[in-house]
N, C-alpha and C positions, 0 to 999 in steps of 0.2 A: 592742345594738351588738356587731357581731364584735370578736375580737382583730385582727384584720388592719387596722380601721377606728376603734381605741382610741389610735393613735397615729400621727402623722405622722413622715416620715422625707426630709429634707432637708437639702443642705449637712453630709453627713457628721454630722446628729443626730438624735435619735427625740427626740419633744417628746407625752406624753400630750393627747389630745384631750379634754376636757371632756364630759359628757354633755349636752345640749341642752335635755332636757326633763326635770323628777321626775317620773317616773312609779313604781308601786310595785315593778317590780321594776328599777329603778336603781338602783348601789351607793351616791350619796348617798342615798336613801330607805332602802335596807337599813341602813347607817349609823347613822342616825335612829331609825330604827321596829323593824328587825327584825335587829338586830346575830347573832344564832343563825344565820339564813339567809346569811352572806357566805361567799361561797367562796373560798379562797385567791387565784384569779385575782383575784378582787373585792378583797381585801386588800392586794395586789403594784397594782393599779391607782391604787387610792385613795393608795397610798402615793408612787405616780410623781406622780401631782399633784400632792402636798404638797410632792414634794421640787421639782417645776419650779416652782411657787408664789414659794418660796425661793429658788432661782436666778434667775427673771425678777425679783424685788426687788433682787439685787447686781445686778445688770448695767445697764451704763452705757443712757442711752436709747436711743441710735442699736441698739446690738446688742438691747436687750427689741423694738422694733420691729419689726427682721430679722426675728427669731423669731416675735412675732404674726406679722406679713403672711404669712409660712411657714407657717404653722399655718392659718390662715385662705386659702391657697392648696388647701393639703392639704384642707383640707373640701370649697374648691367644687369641688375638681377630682374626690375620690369621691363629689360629692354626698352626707355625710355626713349 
């Protein structure tokens, strides 16, 4: 997955996009298995997940939903 295509950007927010599949060179597989092979990008990523992980658990339902259907527009519309 490019960086261009790692995160959605909507409503004045950038929201990390999940990886789709484990495959082995995915940063949750590298994570996992090959912790030596992550690249700083890969690092800076995994870490934007965790932290929007923790933000969609505070936030009220109405606005976690905003945010999915956003995210989930953002996919189909780069066909990610």
């Amino acid at each position: 997955m490019s960086d261009a295509k790692r995160y959605a950007n909507f409503d004045g927010m950038f929201w990390p996009i999940p990886e789709e599949h484990t495959e082995f060179d995915s940063v949750e597989w590298k994570l996992r298995y090959s912790p030596q092979t992550l690249s700083r990008e890969d690092m800076l990523y995994a870490a934007s997940i965790i932290n929007a992980y923790s933000s969609l658990i505070h936030k009220t339902i109405k606005n976690r939903n905003a945010v999915v259907k956003g995210i989930r527009e953002a996919i189909l519309k780069e066909d990610i």
